[in-house]
Z-matrix of the N, CA and C atoms (Angstrom, degrees):
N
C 1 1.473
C 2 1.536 1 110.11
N 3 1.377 2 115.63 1 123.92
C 4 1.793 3 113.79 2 -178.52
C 5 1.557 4 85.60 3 -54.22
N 6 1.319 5 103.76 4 165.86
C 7 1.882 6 129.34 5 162.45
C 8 1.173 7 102.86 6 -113.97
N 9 1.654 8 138.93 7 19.78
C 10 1.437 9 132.01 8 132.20
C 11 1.220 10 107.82 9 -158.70
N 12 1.603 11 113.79 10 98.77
C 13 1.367 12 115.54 11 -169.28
C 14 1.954 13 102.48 12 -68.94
N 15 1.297 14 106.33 13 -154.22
C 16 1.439 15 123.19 14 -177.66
C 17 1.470 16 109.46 15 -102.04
N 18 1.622 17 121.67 16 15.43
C 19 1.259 18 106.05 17 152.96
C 20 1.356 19 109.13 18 -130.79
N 21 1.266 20 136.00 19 13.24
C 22 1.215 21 132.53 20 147.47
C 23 1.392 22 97.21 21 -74.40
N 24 1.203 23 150.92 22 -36.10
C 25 1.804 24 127.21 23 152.74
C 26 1.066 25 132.74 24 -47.46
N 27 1.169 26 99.44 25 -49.53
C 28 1.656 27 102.42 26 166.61
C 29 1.447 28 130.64 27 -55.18
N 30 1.703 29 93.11 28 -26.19
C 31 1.598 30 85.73 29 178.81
C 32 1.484 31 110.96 30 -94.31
N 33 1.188 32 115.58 31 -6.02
C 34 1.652 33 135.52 32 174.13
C 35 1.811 34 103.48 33 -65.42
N 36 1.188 35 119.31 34 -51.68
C 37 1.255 36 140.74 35 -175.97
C 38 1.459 37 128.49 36 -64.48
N 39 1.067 38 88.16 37 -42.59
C 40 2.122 39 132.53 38 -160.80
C 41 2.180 40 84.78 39 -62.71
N 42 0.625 41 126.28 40 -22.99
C 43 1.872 42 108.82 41 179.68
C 44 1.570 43 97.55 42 -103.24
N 45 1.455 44 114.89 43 -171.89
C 46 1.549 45 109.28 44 -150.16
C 47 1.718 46 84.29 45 -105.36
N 48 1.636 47 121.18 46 -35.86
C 49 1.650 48 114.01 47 161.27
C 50 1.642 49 113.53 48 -7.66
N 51 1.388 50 132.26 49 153.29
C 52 1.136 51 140.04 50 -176.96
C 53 1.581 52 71.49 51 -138.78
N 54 1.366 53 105.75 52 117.61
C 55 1.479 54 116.61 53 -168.80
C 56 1.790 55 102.16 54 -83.92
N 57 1.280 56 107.50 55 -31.73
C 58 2.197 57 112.70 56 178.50
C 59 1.160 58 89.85 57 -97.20
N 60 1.331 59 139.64 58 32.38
C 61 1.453 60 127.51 59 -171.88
C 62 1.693 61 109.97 60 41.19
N 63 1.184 62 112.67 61 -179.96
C 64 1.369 63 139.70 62 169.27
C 65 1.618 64 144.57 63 -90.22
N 66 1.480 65 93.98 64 3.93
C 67 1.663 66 123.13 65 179.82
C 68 1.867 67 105.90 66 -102.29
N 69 0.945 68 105.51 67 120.47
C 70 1.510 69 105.11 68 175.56
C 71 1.198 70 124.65 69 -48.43
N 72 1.463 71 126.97 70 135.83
C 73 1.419 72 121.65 71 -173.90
C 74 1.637 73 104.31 72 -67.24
N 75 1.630 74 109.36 73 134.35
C 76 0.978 75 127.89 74 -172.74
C 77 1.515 76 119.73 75 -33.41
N 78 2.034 77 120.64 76 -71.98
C 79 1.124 78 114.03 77 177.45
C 80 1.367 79 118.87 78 -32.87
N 81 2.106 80 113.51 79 -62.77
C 82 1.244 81 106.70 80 -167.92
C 83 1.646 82 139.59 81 -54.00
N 84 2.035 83 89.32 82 -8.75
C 85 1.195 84 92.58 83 165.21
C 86 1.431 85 136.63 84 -74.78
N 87 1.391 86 95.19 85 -53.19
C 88 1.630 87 121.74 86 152.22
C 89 1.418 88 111.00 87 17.74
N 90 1.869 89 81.84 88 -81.77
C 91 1.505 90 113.78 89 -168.92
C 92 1.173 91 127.56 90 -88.56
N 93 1.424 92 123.71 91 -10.31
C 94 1.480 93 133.96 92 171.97
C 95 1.528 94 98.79 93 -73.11
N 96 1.371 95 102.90 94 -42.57
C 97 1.772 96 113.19 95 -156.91
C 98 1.451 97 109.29 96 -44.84
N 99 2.218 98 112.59 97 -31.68
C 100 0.918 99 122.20 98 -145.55
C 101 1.647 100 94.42 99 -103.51
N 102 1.255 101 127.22 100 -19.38
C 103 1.715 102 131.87 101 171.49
C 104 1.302 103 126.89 102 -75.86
N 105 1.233 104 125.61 103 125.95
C 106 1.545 105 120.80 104 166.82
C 107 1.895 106 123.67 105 -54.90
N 108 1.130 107 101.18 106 125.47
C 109 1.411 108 108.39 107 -168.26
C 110 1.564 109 100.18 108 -50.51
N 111 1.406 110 91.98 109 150.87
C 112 1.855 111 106.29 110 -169.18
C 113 1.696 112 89.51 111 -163.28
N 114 1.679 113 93.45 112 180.00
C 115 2.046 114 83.92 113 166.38
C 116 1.661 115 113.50 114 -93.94
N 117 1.520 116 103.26 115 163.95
C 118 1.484 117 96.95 116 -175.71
C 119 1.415 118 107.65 117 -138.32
N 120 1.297 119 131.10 118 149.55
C 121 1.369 120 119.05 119 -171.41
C 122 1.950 121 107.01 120 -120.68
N 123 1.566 122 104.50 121 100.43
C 124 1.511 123 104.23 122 168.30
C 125 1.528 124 116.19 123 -69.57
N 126 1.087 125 123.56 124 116.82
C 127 1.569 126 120.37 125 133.26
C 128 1.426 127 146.22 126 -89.59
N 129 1.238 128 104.67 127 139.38
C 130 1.346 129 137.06 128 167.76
C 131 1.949 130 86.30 129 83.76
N 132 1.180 131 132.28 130 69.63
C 133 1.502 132 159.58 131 -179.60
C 134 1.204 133 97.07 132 -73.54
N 135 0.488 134 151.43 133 -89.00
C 136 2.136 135 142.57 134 177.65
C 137 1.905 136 87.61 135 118.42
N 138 1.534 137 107.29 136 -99.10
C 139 1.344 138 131.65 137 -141.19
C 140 1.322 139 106.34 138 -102.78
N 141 2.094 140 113.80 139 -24.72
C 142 0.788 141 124.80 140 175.92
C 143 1.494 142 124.40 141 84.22
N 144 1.286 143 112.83 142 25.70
C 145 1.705 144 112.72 143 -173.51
C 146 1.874 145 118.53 144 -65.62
N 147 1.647 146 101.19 145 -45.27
C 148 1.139 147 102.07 146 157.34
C 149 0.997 148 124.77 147 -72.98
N 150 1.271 149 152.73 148 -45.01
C 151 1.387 150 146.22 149 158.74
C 152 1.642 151 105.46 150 -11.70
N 153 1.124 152 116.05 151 -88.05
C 154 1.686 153 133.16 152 -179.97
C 155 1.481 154 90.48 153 -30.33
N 156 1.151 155 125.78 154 -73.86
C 157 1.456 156 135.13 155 -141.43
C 158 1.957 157 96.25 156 -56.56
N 159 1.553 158 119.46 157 -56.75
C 160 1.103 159 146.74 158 171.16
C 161 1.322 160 113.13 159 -38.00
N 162 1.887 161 119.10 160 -52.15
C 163 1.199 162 118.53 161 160.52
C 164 0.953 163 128.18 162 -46.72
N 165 1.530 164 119.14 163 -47.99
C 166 1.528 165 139.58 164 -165.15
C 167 1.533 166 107.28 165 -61.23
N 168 1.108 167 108.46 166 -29.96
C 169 1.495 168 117.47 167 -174.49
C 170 1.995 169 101.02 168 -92.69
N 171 1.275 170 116.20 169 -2.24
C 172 1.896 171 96.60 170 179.64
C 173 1.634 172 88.21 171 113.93
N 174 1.601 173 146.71 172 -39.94
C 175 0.967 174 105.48 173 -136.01
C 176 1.939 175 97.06 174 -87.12
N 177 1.537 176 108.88 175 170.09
C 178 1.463 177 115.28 176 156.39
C 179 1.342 178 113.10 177 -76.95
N 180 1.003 179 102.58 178 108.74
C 181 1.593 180 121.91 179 -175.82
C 182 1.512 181 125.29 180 -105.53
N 183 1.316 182 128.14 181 116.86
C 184 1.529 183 151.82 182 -138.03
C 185 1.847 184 95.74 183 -143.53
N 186 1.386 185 85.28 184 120.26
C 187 2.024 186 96.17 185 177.43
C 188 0.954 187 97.69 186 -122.68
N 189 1.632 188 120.19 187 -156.06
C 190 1.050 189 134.45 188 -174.15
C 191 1.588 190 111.48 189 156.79
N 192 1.428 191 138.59 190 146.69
C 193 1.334 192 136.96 191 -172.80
C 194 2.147 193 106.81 192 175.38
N 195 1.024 194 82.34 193 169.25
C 196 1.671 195 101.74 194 -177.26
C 197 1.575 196 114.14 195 -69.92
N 198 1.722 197 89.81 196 -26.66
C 199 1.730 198 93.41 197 -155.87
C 200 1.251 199 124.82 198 -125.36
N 201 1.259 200 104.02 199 105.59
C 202 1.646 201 113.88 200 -173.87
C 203 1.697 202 128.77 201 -29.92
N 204 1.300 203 81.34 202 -32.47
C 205 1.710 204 108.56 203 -177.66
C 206 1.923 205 118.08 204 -78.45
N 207 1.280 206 99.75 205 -30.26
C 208 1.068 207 106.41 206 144.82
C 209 1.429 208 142.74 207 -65.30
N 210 1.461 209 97.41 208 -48.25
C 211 1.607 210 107.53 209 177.66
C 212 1.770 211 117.95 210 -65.39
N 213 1.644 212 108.67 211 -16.77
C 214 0.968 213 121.19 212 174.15
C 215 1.745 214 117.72 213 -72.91
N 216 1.253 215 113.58 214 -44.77
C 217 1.594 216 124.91 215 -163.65
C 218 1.681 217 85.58 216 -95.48
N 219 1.094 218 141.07 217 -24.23
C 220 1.530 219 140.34 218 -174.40
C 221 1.851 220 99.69 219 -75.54
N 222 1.460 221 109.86 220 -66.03
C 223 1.435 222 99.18 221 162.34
C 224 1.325 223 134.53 222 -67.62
N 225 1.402 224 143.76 223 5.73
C 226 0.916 225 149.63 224 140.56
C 227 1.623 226 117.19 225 -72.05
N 228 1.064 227 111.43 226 -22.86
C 229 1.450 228 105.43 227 168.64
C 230 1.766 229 115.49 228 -92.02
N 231 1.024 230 105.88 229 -5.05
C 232 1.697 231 124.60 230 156.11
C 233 1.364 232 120.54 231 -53.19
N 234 1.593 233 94.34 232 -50.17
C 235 1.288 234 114.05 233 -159.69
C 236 1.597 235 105.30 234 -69.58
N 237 1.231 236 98.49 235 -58.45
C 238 2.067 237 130.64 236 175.53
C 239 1.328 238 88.17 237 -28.50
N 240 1.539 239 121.28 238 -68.51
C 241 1.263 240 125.75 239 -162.47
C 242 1.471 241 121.29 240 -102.88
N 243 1.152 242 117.69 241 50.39
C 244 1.545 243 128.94 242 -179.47
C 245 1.384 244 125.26 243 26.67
N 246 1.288 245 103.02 244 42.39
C 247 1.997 246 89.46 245 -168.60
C 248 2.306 247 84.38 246 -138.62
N 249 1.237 248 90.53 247 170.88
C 250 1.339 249 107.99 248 177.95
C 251 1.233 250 131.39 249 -123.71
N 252 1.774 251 128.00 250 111.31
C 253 1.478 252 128.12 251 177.84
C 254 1.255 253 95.17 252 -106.25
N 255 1.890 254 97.99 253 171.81
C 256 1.509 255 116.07 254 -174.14
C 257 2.198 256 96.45 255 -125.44
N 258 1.317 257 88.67 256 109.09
C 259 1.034 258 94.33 257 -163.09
C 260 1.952 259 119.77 258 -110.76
N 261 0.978 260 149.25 259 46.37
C 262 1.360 261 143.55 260 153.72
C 263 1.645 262 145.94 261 5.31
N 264 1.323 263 129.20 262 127.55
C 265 1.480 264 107.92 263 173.02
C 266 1.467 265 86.44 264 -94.80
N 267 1.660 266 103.05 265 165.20
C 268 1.196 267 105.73 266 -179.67
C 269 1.542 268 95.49 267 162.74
N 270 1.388 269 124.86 268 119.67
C 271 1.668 270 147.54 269 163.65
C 272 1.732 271 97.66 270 -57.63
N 273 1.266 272 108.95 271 125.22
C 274 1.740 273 117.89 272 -159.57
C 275 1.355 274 89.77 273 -54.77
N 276 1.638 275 139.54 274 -58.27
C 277 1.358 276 141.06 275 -170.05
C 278 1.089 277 112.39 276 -42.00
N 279 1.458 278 125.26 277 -19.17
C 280 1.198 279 117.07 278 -170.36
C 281 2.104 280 115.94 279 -134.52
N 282 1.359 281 75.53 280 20.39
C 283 1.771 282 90.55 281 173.51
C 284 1.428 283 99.79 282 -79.17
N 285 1.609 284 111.66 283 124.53
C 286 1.765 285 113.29 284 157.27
C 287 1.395 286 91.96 285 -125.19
N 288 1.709 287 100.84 286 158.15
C 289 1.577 288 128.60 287 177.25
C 290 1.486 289 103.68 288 -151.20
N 291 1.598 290 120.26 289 127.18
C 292 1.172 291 129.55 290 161.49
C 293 1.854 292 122.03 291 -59.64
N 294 1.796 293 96.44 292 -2.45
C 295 1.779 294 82.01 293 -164.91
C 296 1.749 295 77.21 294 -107.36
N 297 1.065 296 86.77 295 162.84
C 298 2.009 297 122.42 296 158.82
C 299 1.475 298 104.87 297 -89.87
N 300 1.527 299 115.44 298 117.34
C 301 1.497 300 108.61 299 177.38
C 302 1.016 301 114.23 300 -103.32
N 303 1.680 302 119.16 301 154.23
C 304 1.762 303 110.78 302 173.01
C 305 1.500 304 118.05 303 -68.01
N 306 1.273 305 124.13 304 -20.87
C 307 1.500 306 127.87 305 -170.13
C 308 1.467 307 98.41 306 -151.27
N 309 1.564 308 84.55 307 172.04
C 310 1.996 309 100.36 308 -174.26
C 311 1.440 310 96.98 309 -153.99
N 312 1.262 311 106.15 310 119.27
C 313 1.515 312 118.58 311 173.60
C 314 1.362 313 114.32 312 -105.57
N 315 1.656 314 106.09 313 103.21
C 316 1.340 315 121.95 314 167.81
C 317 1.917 316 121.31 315 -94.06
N 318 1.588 317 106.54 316 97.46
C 319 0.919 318 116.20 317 -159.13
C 320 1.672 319 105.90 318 -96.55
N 321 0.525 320 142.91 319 145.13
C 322 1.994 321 131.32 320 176.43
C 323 1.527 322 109.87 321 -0.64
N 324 1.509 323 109.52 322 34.89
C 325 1.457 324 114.30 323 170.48
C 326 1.433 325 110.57 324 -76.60
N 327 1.571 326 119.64 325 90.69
C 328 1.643 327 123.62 326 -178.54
C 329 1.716 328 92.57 327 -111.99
N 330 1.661 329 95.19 328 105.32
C 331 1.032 330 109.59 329 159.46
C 332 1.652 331 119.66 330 -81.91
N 333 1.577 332 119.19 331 140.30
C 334 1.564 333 120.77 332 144.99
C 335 1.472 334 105.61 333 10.45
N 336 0.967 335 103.94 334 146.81
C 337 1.863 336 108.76 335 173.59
C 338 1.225 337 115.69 336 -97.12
N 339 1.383 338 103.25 337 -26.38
C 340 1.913 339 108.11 338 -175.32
C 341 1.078 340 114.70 339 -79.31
N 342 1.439 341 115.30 340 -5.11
C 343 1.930 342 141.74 341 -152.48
C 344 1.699 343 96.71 342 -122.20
N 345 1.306 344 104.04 343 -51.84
C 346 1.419 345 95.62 344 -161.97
C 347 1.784 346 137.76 345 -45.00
N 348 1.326 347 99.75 346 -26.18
C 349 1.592 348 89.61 347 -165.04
C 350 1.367 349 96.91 348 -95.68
N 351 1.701 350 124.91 349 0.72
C 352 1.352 351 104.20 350 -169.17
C 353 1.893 352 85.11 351 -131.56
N 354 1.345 353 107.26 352 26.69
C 355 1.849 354 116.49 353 138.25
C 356 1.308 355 92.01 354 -93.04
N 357 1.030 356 136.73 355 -66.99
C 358 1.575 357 129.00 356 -163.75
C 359 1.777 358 110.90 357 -35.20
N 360 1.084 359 99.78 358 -41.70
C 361 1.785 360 114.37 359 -167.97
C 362 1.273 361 97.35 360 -90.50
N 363 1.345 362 122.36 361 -42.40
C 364 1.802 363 104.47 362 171.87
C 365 1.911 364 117.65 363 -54.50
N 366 1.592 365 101.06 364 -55.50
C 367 1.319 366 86.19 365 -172.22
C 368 1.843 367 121.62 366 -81.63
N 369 1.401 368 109.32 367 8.54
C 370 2.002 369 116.65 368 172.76
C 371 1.670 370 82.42 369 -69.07
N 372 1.123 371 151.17 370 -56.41
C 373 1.443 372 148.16 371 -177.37
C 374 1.304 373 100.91 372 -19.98
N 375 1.201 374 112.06 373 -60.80
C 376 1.676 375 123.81 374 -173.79
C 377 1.291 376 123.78 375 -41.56
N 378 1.664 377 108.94 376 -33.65
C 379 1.223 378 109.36 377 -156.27
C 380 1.120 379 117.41 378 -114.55
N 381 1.588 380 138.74 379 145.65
C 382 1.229 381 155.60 380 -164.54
C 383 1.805 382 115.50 381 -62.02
N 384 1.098 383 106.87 382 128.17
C 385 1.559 384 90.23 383 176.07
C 386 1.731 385 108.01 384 -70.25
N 387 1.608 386 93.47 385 142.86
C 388 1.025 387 120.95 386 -178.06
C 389 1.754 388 101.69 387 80.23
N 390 1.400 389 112.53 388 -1.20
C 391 1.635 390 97.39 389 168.98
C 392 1.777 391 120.89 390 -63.43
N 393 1.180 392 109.10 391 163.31
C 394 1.507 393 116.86 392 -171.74
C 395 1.435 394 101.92 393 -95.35
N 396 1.759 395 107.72 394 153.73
C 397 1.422 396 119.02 395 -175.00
C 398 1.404 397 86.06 396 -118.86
N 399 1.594 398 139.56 397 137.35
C 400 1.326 399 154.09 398 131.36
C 401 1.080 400 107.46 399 -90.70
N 402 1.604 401 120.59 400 111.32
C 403 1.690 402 128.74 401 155.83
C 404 1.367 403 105.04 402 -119.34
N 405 1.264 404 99.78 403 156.18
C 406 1.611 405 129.16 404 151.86
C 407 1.624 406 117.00 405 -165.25
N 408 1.276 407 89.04 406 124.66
C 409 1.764 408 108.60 407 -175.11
C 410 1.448 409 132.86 408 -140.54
N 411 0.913 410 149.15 409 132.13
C 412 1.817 411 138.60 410 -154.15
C 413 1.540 412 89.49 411 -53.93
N 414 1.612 413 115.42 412 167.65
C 415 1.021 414 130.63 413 159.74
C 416 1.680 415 110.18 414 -112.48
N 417 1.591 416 98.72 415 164.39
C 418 2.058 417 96.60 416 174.11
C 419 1.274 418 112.81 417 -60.32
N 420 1.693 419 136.64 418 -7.05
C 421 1.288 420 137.38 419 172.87
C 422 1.850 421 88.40 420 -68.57
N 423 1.359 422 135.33 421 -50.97
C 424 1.724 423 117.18 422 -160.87
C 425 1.569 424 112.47 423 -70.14
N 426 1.295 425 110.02 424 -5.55
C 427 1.624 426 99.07 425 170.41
C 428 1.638 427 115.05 426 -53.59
N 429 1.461 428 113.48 427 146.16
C 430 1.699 429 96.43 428 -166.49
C 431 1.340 430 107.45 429 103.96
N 432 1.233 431 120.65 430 -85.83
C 433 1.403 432 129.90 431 -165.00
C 434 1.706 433 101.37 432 -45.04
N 435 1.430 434 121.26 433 -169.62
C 436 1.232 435 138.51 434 -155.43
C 437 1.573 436 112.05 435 -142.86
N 438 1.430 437 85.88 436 -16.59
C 439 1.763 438 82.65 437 -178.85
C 440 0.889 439 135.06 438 -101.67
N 441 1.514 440 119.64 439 52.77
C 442 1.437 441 144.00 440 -172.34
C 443 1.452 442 118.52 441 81.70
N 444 1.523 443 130.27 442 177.71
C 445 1.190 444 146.19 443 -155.63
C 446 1.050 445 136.70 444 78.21
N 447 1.737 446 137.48 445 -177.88
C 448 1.331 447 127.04 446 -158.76
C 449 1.558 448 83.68 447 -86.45
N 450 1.903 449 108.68 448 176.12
C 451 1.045 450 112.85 449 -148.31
C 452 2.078 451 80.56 450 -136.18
N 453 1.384 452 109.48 451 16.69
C 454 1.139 453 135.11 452 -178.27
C 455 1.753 454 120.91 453 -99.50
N 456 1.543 455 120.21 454 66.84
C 457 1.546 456 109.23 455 -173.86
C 458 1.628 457 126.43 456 -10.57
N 459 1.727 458 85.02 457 -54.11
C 460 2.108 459 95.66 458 -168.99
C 461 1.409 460 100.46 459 -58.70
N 462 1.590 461 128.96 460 -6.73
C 463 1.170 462 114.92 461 -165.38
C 464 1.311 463 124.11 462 -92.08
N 465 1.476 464 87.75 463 -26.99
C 466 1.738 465 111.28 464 178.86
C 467 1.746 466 114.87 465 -74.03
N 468 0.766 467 101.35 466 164.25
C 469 2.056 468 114.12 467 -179.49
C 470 1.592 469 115.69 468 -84.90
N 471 1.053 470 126.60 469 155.33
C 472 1.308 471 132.85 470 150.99
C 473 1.360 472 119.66 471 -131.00
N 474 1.739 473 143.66 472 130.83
C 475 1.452 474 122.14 473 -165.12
C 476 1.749 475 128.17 474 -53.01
N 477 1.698 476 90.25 475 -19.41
C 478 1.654 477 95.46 476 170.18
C 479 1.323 478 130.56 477 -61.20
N 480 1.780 479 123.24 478 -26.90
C 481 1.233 480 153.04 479 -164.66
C 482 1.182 481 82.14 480 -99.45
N 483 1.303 482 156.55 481 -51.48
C 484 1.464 483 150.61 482 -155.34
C 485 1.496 484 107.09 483 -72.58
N 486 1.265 485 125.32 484 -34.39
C 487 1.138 486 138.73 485 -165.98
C 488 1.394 487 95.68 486 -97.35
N 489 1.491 488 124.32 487 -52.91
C 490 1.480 489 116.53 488 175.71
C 491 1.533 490 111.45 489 -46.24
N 492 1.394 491 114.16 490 -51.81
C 493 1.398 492 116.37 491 -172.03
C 494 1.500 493 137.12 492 -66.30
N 495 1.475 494 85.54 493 -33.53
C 496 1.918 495 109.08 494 173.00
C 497 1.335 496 99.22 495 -95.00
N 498 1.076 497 156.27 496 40.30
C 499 1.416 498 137.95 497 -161.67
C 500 1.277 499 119.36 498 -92.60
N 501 1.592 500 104.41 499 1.75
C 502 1.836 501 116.72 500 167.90
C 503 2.170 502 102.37 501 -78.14
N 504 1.344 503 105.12 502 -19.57
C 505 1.277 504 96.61 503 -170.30
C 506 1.568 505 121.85 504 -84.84
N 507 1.077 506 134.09 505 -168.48
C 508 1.646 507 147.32 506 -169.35
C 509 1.626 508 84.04 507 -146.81
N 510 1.441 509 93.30 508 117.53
C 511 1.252 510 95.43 509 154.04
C 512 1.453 511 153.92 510 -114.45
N 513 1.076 512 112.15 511 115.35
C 514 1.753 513 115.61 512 -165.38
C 515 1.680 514 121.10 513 -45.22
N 516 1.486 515 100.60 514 -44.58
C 517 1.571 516 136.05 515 -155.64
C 518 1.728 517 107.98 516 -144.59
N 519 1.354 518 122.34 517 116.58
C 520 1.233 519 132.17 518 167.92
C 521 1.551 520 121.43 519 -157.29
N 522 1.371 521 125.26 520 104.71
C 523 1.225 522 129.06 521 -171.71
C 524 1.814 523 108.41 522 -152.27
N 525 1.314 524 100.08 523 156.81
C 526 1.621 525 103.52 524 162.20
C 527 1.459 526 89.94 525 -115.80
N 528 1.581 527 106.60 526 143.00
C 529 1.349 528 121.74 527 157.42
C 530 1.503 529 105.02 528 -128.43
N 531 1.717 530 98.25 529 -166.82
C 532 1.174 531 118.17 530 166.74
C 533 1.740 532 116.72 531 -124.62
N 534 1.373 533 114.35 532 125.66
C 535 1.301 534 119.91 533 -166.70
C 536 1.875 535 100.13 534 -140.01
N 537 2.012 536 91.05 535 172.57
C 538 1.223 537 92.72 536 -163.42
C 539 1.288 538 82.93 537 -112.33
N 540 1.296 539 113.39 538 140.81
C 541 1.637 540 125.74 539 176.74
C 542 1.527 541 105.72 540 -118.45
N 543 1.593 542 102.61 541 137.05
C 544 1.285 543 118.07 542 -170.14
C 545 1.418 544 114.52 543 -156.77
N 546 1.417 545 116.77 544 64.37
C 547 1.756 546 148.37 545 -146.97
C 548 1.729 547 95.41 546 -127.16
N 549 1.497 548 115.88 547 91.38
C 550 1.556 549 95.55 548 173.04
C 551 1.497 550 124.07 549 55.32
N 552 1.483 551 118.47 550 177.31
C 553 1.693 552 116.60 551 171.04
C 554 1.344 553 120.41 552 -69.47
N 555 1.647 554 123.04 553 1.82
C 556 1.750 555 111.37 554 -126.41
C 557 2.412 556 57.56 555 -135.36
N 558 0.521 557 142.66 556 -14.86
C 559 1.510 558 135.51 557 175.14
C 560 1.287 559 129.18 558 -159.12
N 561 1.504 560 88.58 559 77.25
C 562 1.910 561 108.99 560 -171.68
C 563 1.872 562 91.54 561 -139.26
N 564 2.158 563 89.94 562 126.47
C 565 1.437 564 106.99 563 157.98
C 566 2.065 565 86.80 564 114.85
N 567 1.450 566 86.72 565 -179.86
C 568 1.259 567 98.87 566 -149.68
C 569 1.659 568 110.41 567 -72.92
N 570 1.259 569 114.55 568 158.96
C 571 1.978 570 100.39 569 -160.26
C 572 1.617 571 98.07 570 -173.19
N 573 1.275 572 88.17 571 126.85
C 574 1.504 573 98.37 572 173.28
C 575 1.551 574 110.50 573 -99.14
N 576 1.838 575 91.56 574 143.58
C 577 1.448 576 95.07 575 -177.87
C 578 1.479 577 125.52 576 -149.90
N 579 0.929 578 142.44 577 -161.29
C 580 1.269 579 165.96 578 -138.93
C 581 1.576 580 114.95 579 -130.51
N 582 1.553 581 127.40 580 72.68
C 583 1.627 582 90.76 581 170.28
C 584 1.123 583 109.59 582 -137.27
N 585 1.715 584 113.26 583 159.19
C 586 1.447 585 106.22 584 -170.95
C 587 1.852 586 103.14 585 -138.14
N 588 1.257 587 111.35 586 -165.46
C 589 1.794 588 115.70 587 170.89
C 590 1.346 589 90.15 588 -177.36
N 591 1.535 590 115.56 589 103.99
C 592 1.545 591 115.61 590 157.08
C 593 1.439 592 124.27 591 -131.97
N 594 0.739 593 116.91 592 170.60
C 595 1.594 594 123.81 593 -177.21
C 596 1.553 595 124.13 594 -105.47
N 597 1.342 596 110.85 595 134.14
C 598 1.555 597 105.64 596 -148.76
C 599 2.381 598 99.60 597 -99.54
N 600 1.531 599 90.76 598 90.34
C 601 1.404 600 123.75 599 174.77
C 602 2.035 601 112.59 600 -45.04
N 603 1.673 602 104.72 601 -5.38
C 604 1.642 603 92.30 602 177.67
C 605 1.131 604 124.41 603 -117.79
N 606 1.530 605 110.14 604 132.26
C 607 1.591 606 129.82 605 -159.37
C 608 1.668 607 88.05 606 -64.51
């Protein structure tokens, strides 16, 4: 049984609120800011803030998510802001794409636990050698806290699991900290997390 199917998103989604707000989460900006636009493939995109943000800058931009309701308020925020993504429903196991992308933006994409490491390994397929990985995701230190995330340990990260899971990558950037999150109502206040930037090392 998923532990958040596609209508507990939908009903997350379902009011006109952009629940992470509409400003790109900070790191991925960070680090996008610093790459030459190429295409990039987000999963599990909800509302789509990075998406937009990503466009705005040149790149070809590729989503994907569970929830219709998302895909709805994500292209409308396309719209707001004149630029164009290519956006899909689709359960990560079962996402295919004919392109090779330069990057992959893993944004608070907490997949299933029983699913997760071999979503992780479905979508590295995707990506170009030497393409870039952008994550950030709670770690098992934010259980407790208040400022969003699953409420599920197996769901959360630890940097050891990061390395187990990516282990095709080189990594540039890998740390847990502690940061202040201030993303919409649904991820506000203090939160430990997960972030990384590596480069995907297989011929």
């Amino acid at each position: 049984m998923k532990q958040y199917p596609a209508e507990f998103w939908n009903q997350r989604f379902g009011n006109e609120e952009y629940i992470y707000g509409t400003e790109p989460n900070k790191f991925f900006k960070e680090q996008i800011d610093k790459l030459k636009p190429g295409s990039i493939l987000l999963p599990a995109e909800g509302e789509g803030r990075n998406a937009i943000y990503a466009a705005s800058l040149g790149w070809d931009v590729f989503a994907f998510d569970i929830s219709e309701k998302g895909k709805e308020k994500a292209l409308g925020l396309a719209a707001e802001n004149q630029v164009g993504i290519h956006y899909k429903i689709s359960d990560v196991l079962e996402f295919q794409s004919d392109i090779k992308f330069d990057a992959i933006g893993f944004c608070y994409a907490h997949f299933p636990a029983e699913i997760r490491n071999q979503a992780h390994l479905h979508l590295m397929k995707f990506l170009k050698p030497d393409g870039i990985v952008i994550f950030e995701a709670f770690a098992k230190a934010q259980l407790g806290n208040a400022s969003g995330g699953p409420k599920n340990k197996e769901m959360l990260f630890s940097v050891d699991e990061i390395k187990d899971e990516f282990a095709e990558l080189e990594f540039q950037l890998l740390k847990e900290e502690t940061i202040e999150l201030s993303e919409g109502n649904h991820h506000q206040g203090i939160a430990q997390v997960i972030r990384f930037v590596g480069i995907n090392k297989t011929l």
